[in-house]
matplotlib code that plots the C-alpha trace (Angstrom):
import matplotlib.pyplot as plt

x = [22.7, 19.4, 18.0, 19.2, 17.2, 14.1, 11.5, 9.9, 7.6, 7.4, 6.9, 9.1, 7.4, 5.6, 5.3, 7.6, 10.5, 12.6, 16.2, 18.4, 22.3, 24.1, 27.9, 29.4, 33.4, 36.7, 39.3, 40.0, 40.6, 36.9, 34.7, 33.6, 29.8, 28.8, 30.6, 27.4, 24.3, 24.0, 25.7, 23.2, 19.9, 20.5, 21.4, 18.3, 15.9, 13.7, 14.1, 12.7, 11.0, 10.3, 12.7, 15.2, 13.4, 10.7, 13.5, 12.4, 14.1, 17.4, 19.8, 23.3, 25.5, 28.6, 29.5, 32.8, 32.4, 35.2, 32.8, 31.0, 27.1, 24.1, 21.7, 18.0, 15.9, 18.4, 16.4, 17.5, 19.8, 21.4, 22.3, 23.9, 25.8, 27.3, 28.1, 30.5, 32.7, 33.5, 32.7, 28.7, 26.5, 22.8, 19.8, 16.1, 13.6, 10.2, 7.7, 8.4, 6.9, 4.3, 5.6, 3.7, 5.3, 9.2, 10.4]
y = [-53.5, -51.9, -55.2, -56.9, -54.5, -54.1, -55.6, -58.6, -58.4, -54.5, -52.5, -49.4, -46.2, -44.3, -41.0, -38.1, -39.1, -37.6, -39.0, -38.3, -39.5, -39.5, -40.4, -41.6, -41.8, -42.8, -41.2, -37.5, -38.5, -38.8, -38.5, -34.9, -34.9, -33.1, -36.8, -39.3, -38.1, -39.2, -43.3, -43.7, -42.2, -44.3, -47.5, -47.1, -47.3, -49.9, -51.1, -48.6, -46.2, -46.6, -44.0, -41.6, -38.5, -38.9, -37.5, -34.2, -33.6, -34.8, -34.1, -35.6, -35.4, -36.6, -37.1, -38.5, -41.8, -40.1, -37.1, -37.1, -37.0, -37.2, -39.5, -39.2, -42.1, -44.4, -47.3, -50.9, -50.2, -47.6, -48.7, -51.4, -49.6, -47.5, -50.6, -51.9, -48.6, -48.6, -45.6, -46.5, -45.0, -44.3, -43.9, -43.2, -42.9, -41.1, -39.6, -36.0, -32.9, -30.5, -29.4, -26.1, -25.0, -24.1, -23.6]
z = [-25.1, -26.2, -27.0, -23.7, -21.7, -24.1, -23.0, -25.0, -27.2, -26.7, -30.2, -31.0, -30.4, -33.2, -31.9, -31.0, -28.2, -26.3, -26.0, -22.9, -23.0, -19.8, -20.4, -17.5, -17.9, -15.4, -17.7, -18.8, -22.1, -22.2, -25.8, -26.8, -26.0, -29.6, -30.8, -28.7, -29.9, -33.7, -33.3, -30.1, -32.6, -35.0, -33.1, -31.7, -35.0, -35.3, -31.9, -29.7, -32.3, -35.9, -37.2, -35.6, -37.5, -34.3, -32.2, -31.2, -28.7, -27.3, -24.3, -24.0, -21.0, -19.5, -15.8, -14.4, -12.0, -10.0, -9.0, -5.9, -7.7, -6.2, -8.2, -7.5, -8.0, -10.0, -12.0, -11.7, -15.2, -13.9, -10.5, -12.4, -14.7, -11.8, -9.7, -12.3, -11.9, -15.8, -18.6, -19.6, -21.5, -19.8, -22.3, -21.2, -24.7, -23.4, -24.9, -26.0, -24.2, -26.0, -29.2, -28.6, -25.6, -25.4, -21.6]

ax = plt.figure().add_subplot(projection="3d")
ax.plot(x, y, z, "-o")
ax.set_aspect("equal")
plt.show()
């Protein structure tokens, strides 16, 4: 799916990233967060950074479809994902905030 909404001809990162998971599930049966992290960072490698070492930082979440959320500026990808009222997994890659400075 990664490569389906990468764009073309763009060149995995190089630098430190950030990587934020948001699980979105229908079913209470749903997968234990401590279980999404690792599969997604390596999936990623070579695609949208170099290696999954330049993951500094990382935050995974789940949230049920059945809940009454508010979402806040939802991108095209994630509008989509919700419109098909299935269990997605949402993944944003930026750059990773100052090293120096833990908030």
């Amino acid at each position: 799916m990664a490569e389906q909404h990468w764009p073309a001809g763009e060149l995995p990162a190089t630098g430190q990233v950030m990587l934020t998971i948001t699980y979105f599930y229908e079913s209470e049966s749903s997968m234990d967060i401590d279980n999404i992290p690792k599969p997604i960072s390596d999936a990623l490698k070579g695609l949208v950074y170099l290696d999954d070492e330049q993951v500094t930082d990382a935050l995974c979440r789940k949230r049920s479809l059945s809940s009454n959320s508010r979402i806040e500026n939802p991108s095209s990808v994630l509008t989509e994902g919700l419109s098909r009222g299935n269990e997605f997994l949402y993944i944003v890659v930026v750059e990773a905030p100052d090293q120096e400075v833990i908030s």
